[in-house]
N, C-alpha and C positions, 0 to 999 in steps of 0.2 A: 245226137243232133235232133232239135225237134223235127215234127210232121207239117209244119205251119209257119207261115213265112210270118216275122216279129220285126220289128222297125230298131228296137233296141238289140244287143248282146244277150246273148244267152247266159254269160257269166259262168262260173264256176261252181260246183254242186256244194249246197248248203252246209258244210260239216258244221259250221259256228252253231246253228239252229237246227240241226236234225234230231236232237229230242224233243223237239215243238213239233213235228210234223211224223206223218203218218208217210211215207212214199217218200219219193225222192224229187227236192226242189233247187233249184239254180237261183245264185245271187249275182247280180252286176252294179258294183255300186254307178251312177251318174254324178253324182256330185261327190266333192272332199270335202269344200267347207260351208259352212250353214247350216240347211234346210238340206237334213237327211231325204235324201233324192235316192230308192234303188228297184231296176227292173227287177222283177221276179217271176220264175217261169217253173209251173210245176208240172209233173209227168202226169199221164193219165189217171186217175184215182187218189193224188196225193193233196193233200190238206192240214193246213196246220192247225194245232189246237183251239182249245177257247182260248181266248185273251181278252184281256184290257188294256187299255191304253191311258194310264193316269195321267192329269194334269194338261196334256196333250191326246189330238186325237189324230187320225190320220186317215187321207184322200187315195183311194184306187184309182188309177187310171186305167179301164181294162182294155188291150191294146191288141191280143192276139187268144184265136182259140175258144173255148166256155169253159167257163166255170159259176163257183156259186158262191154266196155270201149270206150269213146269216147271222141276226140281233137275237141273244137270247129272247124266248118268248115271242118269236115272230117268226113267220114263214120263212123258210129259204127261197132269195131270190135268184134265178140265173142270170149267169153276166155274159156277155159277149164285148166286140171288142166298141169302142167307145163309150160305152157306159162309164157313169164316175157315181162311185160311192162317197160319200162323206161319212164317217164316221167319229162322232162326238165323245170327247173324255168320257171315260166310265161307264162305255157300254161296252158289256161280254159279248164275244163275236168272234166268227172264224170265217175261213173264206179259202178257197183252191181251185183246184180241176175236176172237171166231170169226170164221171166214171171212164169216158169212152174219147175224151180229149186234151190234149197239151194245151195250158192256160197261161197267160204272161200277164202281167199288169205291173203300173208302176206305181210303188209306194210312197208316198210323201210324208213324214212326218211331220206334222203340226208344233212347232217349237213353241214351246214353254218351260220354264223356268221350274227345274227339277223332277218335271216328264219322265214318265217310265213307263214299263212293259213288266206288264203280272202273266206270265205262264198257267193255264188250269190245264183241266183234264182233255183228253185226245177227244174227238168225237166218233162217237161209238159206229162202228160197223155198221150195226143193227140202224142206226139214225142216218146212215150216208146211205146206205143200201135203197132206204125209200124215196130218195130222190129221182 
């Protein structure tokens, strides 16, 4: 159970995506049909890799907790709870919980026509560490 009260479900622990992430993260899907709608809530220190978002891109909704988010080649920003990311097709970019907090947001995927998800490399220790 988290340490932090979330307005969504905490969902079920990531197995479908736990080779995308570094720690241990929770899925709750919100929606079935449409506009991929899913909370996610990651433990303290857990973050998923780089990624892209082809074709489509997709909106955080950060709801509970901090975390961070970062655009290749750009600073890491920290998120708290209402902030909202947008994030544009074709940019590399990862995003999770602080070192020291439980972090939730909702993800939205951006529908488009043959939209997909590229998996890169984990982010490095050494590059979470200086946050």
């Amino acid at each position: 159970m988290t340490e932090f009260d979330q307005i969504f479900p905490l969902g079920e622990k990531n197995e479908a995506f736990a080779q995308y992430f570094i720690g241990q993260s929770y899925l709750a899907p919100l929606t079935k049909d449409g506009v991929s709608t899913n909370n996610v809530t990651f433990e303290p220190g857990c973050r998923n890799n780089w990624h892209i978002h082809h074709k489509g891109g997709q909106i955080l909704l950060c709801t509970a907790g901090r975390g961070w988010f970062q655009e290749e080649g750009k600073p890491a920003k920290a998120l708290h709870p209402g902030d909202v990311v947008n994030i544009p097709a074709g940019v590399k970019h990862w995003h999770g919980a602080s070192k020291d907090s439980w972090f939730s947001h909702v993800a939205i995927a951006v529908p488009a026509e043959g939209a997909s998800n590229e998996w890169l490399e984990p982010v490095s220790d050494e590059q979470y560490a200086s946050l």
